[in-house]
N, C-alpha and C positions, 0 to 999 in steps of 0.2 A: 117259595111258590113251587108246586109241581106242575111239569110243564106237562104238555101233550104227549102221546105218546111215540109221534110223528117228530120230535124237539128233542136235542142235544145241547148242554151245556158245558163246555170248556173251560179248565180254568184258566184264568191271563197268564201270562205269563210276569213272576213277579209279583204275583196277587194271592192270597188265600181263600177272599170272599168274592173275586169278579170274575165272570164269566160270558166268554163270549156264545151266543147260542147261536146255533146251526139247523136250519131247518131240513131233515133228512132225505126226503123225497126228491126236493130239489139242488140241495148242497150248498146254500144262501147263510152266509155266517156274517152275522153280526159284526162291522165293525169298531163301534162300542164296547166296551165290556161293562156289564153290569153287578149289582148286588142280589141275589134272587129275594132276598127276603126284605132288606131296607127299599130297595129300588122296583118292587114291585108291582106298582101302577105301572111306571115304564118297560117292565119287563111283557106286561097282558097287552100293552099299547104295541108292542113288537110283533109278538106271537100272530094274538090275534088281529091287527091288521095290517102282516105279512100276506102279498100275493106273487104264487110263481110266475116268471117270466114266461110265455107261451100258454099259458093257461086261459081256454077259453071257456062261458057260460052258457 
């Protein structure tokens, strides 16, 4: 999956395919680590409904 361009992915540590993502604006890192390509429903379930802490509408 290509993430946003606002999203960083990390590899695990110990891992080739997992990654944990970081969303950059706010510095919220996943503590899961993920598969971007097999795990990719749960990766879009992350991303996009990730919200920052203090963020209001």
């Amino acid at each position: 999956m290509r993430l946003p361009a606002d999203w960083e992915a990390d590899k695990a540590s110990g891992w080739w395919s997992l990654h944990h993502l970081t969303h950059t604006p706010c510095g919220w890192r996943s503590g899961m680590a993920y598969d971007l390509i097999t795990n990719e429903s749960d990766v879009r379930r992350v991303v996009y409904g990730h919200t920052c802490d203090g963020d209001e509408d």
